[in-house]
Backbone as XML, in Angstrom:
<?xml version="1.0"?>
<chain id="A" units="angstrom">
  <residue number="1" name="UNK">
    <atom name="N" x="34.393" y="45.749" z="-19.865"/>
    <atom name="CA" x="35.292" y="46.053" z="-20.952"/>
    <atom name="C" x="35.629" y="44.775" z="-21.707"/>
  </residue>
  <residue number="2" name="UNK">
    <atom name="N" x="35.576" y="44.667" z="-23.362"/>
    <atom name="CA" x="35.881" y="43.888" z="-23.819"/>
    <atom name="C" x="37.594" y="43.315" z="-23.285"/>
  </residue>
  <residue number="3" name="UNK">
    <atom name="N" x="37.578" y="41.693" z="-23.032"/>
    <atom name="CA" x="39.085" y="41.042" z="-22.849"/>
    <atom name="C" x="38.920" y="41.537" z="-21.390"/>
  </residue>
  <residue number="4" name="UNK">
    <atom name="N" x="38.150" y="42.024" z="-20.461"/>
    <atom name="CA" x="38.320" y="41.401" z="-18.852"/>
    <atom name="C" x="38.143" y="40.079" z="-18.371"/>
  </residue>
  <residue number="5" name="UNK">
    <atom name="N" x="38.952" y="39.801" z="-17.444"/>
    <atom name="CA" x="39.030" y="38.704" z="-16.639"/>
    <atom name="C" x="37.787" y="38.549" z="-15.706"/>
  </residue>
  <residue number="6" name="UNK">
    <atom name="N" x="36.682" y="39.816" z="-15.118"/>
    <atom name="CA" x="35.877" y="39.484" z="-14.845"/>
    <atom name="C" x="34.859" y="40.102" z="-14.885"/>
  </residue>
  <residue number="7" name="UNK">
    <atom name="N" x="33.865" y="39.754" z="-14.609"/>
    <atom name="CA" x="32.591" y="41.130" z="-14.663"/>
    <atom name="C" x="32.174" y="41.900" z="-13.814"/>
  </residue>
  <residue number="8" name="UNK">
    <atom name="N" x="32.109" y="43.338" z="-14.836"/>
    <atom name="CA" x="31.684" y="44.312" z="-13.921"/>
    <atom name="C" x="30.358" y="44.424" z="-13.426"/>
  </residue>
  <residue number="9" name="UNK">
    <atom name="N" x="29.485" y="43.318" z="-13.035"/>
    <atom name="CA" x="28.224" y="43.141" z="-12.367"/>
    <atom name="C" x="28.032" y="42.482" z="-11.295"/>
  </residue>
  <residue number="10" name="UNK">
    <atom name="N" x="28.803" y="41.303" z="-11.391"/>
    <atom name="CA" x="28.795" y="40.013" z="-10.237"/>
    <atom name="C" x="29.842" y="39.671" z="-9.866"/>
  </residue>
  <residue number="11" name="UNK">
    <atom name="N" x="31.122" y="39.695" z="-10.580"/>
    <atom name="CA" x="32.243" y="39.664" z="-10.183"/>
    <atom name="C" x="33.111" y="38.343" z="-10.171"/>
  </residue>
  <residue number="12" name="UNK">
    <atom name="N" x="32.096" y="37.352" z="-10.925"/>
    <atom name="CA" x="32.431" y="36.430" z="-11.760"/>
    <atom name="C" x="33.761" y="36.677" z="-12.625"/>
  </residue>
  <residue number="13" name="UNK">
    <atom name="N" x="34.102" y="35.723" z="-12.701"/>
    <atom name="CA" x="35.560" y="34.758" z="-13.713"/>
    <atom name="C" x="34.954" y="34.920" z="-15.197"/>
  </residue>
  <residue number="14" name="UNK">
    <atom name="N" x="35.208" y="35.524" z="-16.274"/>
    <atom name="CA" x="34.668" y="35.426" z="-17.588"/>
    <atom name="C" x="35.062" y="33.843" z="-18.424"/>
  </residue>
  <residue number="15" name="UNK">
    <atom name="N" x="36.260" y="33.733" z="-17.504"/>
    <atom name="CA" x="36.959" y="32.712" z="-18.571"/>
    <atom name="C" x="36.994" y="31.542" z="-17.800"/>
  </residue>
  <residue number="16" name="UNK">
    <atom name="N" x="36.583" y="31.719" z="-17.009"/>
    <atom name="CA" x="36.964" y="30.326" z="-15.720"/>
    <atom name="C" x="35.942" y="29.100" z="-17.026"/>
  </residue>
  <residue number="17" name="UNK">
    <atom name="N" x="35.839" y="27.846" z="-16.615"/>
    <atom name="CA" x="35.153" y="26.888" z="-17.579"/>
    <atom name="C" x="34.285" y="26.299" z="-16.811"/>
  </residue>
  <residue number="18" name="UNK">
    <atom name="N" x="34.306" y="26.578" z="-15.660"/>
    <atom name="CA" x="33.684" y="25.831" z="-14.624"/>
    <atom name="C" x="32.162" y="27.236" z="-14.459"/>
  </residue>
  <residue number="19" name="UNK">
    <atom name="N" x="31.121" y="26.854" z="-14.853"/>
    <atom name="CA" x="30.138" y="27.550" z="-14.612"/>
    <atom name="C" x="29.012" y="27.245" z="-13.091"/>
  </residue>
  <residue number="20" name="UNK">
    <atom name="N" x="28.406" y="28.146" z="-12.496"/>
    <atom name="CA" x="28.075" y="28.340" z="-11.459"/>
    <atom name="C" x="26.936" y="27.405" z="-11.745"/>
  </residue>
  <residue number="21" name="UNK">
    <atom name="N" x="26.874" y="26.499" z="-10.719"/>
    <atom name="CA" x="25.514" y="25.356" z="-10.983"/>
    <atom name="C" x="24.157" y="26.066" z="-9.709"/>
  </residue>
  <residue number="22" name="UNK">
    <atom name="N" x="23.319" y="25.995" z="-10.339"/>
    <atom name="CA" x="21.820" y="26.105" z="-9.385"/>
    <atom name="C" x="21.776" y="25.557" z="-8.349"/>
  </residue>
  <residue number="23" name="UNK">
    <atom name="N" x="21.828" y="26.252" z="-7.148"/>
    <atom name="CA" x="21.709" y="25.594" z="-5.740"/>
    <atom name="C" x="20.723" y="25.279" z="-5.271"/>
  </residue>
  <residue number="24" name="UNK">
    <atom name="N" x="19.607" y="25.406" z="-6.265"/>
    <atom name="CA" x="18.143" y="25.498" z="-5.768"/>
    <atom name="C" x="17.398" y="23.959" z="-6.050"/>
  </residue>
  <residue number="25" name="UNK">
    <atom name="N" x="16.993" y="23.156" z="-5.442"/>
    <atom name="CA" x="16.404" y="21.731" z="-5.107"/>
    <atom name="C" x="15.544" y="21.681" z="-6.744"/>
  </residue>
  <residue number="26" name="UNK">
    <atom name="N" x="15.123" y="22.346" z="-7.388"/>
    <atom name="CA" x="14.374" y="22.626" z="-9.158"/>
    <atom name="C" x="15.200" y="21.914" z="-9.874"/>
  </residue>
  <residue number="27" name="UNK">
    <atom name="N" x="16.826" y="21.635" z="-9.747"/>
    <atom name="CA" x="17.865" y="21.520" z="-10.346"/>
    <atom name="C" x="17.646" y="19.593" z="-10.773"/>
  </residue>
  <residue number="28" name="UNK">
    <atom name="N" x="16.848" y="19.212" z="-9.716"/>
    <atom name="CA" x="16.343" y="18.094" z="-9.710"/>
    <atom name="C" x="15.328" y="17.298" z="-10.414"/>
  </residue>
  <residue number="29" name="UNK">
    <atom name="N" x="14.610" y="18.537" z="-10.762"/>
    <atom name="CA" x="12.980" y="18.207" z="-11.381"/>
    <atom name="C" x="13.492" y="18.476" z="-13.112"/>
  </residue>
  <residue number="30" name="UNK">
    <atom name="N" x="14.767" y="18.946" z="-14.105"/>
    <atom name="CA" x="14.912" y="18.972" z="-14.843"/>
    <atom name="C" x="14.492" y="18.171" z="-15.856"/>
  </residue>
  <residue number="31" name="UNK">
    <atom name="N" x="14.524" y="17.276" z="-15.594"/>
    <atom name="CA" x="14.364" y="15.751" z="-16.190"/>
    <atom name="C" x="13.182" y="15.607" z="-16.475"/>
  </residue>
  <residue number="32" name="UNK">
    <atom name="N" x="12.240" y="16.365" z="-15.849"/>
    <atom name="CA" x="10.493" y="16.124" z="-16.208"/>
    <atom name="C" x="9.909" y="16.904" z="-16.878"/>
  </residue>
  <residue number="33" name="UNK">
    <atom name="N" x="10.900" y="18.238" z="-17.354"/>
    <atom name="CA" x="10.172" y="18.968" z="-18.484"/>
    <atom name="C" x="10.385" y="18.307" z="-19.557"/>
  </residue>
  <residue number="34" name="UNK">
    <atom name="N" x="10.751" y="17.474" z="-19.595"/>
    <atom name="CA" x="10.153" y="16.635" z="-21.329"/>
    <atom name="C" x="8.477" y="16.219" z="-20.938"/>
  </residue>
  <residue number="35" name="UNK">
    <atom name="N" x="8.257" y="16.026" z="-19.671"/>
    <atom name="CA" x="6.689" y="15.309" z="-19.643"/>
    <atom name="C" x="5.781" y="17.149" z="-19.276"/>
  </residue>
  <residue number="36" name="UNK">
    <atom name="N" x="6.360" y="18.242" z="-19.867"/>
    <atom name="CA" x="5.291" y="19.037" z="-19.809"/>
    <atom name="C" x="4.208" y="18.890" z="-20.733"/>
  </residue>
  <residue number="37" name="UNK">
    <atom name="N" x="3.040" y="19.770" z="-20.133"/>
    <atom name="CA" x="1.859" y="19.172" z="-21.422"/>
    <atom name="C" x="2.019" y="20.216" z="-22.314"/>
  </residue>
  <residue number="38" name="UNK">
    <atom name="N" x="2.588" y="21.045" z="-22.594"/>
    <atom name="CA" x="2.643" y="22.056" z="-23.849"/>
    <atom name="C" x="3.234" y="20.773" z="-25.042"/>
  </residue>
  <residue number="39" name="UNK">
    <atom name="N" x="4.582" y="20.346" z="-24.251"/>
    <atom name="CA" x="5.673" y="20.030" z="-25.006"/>
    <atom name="C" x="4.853" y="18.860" z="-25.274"/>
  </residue>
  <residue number="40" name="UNK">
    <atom name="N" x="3.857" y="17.566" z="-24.841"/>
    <atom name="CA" x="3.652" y="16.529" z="-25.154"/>
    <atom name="C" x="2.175" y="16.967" z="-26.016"/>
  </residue>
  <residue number="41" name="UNK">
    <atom name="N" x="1.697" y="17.764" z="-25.549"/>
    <atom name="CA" x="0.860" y="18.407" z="-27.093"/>
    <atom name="C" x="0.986" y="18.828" z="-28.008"/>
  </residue>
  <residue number="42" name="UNK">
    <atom name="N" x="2.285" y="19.163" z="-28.214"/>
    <atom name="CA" x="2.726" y="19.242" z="-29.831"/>
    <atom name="C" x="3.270" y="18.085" z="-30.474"/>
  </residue>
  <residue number="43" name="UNK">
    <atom name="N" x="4.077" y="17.081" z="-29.359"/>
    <atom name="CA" x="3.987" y="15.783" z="-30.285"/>
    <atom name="C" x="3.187" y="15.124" z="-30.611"/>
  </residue>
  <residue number="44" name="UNK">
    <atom name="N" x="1.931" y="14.982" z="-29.821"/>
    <atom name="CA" x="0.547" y="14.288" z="-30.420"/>
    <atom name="C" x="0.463" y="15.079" z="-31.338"/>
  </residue>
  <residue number="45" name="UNK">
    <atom name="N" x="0.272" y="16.578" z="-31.314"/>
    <atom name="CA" x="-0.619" y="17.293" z="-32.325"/>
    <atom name="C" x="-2.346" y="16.674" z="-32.061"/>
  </residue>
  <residue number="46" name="UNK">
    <atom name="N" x="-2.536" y="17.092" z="-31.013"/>
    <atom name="CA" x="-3.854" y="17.086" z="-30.452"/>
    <atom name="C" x="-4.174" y="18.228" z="-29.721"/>
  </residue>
  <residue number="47" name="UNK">
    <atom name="N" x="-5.372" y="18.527" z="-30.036"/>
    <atom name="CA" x="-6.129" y="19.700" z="-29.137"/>
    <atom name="C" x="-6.087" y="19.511" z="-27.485"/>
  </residue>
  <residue number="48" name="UNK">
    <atom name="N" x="-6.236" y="20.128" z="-26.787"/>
    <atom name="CA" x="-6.163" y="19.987" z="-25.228"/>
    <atom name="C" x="-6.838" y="19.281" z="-24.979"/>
  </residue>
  <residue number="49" name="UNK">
    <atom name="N" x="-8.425" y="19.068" z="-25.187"/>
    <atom name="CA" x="-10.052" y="18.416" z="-25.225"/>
    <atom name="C" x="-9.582" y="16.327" z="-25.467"/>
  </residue>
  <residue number="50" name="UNK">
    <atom name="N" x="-8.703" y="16.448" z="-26.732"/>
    <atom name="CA" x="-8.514" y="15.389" z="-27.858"/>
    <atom name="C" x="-7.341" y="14.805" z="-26.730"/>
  </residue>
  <residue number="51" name="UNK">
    <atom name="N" x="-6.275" y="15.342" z="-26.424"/>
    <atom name="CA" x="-5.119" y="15.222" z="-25.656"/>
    <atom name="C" x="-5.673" y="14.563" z="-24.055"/>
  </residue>
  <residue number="52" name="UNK">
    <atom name="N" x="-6.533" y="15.337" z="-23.596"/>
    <atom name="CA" x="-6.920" y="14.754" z="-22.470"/>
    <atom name="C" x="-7.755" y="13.574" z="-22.555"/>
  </residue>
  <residue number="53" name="UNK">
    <atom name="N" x="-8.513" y="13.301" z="-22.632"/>
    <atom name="CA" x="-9.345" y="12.377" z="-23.371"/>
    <atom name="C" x="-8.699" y="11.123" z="-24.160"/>
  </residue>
  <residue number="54" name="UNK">
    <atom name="N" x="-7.360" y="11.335" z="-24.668"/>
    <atom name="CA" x="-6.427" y="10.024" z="-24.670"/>
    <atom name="C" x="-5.902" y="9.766" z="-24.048"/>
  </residue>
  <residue number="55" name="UNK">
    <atom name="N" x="-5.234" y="10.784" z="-22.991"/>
    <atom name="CA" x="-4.652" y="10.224" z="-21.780"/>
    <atom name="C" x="-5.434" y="9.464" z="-20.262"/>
  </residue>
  <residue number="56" name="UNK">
    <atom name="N" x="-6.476" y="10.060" z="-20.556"/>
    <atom name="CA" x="-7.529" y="9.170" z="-20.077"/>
    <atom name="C" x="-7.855" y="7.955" z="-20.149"/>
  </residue>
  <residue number="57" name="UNK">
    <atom name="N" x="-8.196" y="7.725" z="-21.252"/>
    <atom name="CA" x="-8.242" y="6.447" z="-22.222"/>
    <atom name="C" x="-7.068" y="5.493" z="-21.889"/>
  </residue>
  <residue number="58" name="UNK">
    <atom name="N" x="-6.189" y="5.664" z="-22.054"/>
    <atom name="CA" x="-5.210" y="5.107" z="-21.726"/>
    <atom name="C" x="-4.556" y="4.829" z="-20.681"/>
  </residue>
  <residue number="59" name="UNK">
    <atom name="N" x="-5.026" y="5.664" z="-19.633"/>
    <atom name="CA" x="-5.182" y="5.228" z="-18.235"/>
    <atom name="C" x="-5.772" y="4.172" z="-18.032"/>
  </residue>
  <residue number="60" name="UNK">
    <atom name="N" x="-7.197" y="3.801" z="-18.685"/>
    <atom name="CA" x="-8.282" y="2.942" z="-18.449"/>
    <atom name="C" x="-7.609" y="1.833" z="-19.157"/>
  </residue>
  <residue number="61" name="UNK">
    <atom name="N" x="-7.094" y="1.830" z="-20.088"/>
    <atom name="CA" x="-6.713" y="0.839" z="-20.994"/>
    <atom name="C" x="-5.602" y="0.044" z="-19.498"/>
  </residue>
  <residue number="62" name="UNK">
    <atom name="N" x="-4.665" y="0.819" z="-19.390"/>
    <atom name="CA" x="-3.894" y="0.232" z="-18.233"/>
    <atom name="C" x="-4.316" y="-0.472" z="-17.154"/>
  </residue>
  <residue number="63" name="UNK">
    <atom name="N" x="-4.765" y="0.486" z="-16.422"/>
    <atom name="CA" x="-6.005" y="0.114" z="-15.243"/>
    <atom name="C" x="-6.699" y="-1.503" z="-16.285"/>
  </residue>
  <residue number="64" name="UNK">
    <atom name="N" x="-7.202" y="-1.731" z="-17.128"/>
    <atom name="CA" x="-7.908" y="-3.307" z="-17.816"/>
    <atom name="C" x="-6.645" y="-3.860" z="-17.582"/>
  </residue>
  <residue number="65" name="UNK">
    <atom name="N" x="-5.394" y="-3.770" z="-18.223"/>
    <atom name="CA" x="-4.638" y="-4.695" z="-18.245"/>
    <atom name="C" x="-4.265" y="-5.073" z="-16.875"/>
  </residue>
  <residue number="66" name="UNK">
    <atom name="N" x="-4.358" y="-4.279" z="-15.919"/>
    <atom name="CA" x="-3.753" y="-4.929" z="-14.584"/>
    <atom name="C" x="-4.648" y="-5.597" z="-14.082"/>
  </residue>
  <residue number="67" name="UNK">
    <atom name="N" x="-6.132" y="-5.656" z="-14.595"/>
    <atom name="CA" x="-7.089" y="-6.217" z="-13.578"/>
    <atom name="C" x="-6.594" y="-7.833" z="-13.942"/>
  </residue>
  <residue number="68" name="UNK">
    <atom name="N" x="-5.917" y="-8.295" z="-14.632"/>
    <atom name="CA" x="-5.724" y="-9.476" z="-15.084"/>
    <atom name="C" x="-4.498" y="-9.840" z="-14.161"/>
  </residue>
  <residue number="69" name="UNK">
    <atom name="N" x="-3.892" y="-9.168" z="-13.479"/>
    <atom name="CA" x="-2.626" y="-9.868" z="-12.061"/>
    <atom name="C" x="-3.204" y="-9.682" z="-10.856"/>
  </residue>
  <residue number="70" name="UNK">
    <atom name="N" x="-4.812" y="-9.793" z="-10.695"/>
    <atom name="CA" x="-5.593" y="-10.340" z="-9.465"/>
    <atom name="C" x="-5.869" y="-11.416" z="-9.488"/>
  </residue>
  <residue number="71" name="UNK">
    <atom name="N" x="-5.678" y="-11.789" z="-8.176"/>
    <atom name="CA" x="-5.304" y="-13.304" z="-7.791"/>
    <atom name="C" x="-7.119" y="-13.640" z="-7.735"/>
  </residue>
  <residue number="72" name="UNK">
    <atom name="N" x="-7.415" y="-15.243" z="-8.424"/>
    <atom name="CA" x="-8.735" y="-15.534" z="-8.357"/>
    <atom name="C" x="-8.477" y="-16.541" z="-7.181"/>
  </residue>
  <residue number="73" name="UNK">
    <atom name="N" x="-9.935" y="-16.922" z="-6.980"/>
    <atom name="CA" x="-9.841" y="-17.915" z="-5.417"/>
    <atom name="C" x="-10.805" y="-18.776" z="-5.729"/>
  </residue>
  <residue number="74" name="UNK">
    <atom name="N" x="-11.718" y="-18.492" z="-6.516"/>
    <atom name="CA" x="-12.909" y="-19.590" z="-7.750"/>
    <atom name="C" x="-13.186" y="-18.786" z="-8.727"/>
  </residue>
  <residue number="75" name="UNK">
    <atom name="N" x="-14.442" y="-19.778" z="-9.434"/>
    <atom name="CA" x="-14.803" y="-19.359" z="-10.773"/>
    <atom name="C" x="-16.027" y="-17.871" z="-10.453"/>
  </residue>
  <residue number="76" name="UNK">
    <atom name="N" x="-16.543" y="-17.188" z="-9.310"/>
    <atom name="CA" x="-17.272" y="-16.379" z="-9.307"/>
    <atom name="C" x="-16.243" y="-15.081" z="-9.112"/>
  </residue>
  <residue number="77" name="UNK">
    <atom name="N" x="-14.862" y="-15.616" z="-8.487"/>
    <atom name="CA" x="-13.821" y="-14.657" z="-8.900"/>
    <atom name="C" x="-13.409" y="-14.293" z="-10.097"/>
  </residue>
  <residue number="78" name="UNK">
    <atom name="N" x="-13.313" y="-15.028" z="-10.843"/>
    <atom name="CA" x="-13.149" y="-14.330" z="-12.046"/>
    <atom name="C" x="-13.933" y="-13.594" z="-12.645"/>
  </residue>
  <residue number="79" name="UNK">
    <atom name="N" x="-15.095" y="-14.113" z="-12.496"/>
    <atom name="CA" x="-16.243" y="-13.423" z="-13.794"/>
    <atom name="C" x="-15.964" y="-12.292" z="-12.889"/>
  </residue>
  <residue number="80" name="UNK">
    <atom name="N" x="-16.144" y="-11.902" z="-11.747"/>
    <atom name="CA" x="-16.256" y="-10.472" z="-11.593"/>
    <atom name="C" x="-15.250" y="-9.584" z="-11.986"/>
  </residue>
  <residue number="81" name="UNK">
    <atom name="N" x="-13.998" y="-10.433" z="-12.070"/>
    <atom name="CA" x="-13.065" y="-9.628" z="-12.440"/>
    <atom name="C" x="-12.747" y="-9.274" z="-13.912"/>
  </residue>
  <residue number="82" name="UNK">
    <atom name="N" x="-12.957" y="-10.474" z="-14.889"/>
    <atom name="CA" x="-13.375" y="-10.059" z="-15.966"/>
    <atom name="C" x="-14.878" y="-9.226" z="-16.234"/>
  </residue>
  <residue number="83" name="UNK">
    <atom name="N" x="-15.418" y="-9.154" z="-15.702"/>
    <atom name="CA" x="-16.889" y="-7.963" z="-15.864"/>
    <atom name="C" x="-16.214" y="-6.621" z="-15.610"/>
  </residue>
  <residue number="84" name="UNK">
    <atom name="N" x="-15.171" y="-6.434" z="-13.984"/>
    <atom name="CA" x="-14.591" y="-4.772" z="-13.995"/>
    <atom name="C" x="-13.574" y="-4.813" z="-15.439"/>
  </residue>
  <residue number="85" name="UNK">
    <atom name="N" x="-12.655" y="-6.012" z="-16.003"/>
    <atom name="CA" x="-11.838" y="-5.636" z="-16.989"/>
    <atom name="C" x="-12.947" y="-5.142" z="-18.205"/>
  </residue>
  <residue number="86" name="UNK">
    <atom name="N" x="-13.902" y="-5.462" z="-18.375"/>
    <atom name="CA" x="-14.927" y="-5.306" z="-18.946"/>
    <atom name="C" x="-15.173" y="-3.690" z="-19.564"/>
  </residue>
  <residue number="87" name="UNK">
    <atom name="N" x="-15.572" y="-3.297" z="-17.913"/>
    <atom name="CA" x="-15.924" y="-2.080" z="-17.838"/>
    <atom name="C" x="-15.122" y="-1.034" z="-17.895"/>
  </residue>
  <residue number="88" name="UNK">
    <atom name="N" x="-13.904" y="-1.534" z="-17.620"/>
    <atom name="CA" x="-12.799" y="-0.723" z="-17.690"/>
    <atom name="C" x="-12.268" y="-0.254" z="-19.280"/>
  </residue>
  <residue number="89" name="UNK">
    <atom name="N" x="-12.757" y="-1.465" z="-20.397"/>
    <atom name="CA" x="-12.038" y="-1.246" z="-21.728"/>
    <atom name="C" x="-13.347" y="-0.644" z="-22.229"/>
  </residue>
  <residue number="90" name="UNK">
    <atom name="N" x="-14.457" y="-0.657" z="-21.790"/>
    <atom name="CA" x="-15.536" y="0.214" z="-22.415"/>
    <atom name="C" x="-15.100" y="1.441" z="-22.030"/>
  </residue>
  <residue number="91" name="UNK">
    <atom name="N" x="-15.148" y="2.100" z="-20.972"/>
    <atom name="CA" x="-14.448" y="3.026" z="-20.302"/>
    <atom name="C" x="-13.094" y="3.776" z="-21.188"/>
  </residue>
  <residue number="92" name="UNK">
    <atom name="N" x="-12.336" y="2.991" z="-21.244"/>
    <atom name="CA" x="-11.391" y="3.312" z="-22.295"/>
    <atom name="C" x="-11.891" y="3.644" z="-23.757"/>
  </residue>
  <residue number="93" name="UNK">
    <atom name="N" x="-12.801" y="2.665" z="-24.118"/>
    <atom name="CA" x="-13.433" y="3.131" z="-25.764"/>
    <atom name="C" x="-13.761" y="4.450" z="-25.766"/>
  </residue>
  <residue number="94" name="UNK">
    <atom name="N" x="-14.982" y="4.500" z="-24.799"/>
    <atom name="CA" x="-15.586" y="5.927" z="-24.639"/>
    <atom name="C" x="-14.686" y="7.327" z="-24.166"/>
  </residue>
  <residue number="95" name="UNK">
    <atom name="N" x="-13.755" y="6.986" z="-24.304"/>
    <atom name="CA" x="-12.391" y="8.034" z="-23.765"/>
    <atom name="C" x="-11.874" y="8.101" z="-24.962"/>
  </residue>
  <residue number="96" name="UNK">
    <atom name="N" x="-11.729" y="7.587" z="-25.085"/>
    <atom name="CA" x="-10.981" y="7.354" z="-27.118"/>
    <atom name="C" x="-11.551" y="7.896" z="-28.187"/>
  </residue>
  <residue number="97" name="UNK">
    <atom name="N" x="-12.998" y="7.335" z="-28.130"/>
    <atom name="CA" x="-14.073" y="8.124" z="-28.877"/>
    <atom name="C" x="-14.183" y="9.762" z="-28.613"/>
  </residue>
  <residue number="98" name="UNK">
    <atom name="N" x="-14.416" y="9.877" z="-27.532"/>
    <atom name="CA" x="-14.746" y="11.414" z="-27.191"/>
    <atom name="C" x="-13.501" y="12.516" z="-27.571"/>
  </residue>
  <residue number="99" name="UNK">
    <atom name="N" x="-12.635" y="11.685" z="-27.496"/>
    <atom name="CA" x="-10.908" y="12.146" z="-27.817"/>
    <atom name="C" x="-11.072" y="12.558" z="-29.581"/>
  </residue>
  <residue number="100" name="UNK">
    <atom name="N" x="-11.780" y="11.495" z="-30.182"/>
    <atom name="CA" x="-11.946" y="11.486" z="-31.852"/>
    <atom name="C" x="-13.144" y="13.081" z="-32.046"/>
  </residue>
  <residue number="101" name="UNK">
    <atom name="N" x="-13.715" y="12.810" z="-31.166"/>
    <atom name="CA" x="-15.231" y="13.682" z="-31.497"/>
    <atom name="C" x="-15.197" y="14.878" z="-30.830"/>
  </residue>
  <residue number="102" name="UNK">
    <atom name="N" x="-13.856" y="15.335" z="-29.885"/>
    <atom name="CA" x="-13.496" y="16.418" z="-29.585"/>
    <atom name="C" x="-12.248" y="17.091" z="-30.606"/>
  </residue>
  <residue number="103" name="UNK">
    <atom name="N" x="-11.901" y="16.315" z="-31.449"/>
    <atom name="CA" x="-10.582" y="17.166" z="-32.202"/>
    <atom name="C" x="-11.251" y="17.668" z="-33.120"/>
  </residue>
  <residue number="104" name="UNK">
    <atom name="N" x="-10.608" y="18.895" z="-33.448"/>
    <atom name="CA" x="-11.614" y="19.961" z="-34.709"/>
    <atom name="C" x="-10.895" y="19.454" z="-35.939"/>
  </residue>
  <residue number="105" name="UNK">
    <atom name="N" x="-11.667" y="20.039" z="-36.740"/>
    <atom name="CA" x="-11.225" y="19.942" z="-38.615"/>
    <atom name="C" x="-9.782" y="20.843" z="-38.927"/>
  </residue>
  <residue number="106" name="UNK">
    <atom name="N" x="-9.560" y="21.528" z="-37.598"/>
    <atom name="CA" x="-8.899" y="22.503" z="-37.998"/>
    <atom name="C" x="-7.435" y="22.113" z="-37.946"/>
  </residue>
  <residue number="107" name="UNK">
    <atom name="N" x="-7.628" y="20.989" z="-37.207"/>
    <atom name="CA" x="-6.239" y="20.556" z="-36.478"/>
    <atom name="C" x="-5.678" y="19.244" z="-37.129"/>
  </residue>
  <residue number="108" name="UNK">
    <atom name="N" x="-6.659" y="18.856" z="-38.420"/>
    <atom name="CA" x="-6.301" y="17.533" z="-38.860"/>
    <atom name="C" x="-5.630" y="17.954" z="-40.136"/>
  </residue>
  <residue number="109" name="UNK">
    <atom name="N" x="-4.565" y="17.730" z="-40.317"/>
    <atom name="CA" x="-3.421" y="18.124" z="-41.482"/>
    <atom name="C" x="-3.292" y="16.814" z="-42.173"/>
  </residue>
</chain>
């Protein structure tokens, strides 16, 4: 009935201010639906194909930059390690690229 004090379903307080919080452990994970991929594919505005394929890329890009806080011990240490940073930013190109050559005409505004 309109102007009751409580409801005729659950038996809840209409007016109380204090609302019933989720007891369920989910209550926790709130914070990470900003990193869903629906929601972070509409801010790229990238296709799923284009979307994955940069996040890829950019994995690799990361993965290069860290190979550079391995500790060298001589000069045959490095080159190898600059050869994986190497391979790693090619790696990244070709993730980037495929990202370009997977987005359709349809999707470029």
């Amino acid at each position: 009935m309109v102007g009751a004090a409580f409801c005729h379903i659950c038996g809840l307080g209409r007016h109380s201010s204090k609302a019933p919080q989720p007891s369920s452990w989910l209550r926790y994970l709130a914070p990470i639906g900003v990193l869903e991929f629906s929601r972070v594919k509409d801010w790229f505005g990238l296709p799923t194909a284009s979307l994955c394929a940069f996040l890829i890329g950019g994995a690799f890009l990361i993965v290069a930059l860290c190979m550079g806080f391995m500790t060298v011990h001589d000069f045959s240490d490095f080159e190898a390690i600059q050869l994986w940073r190497i391979q790693w930013l090619m790696s990244a190109c070709a993730a980037f690229l495929a990202g370009i050559l997977l987005k359709s005409r349809k999707s470029s505004n």
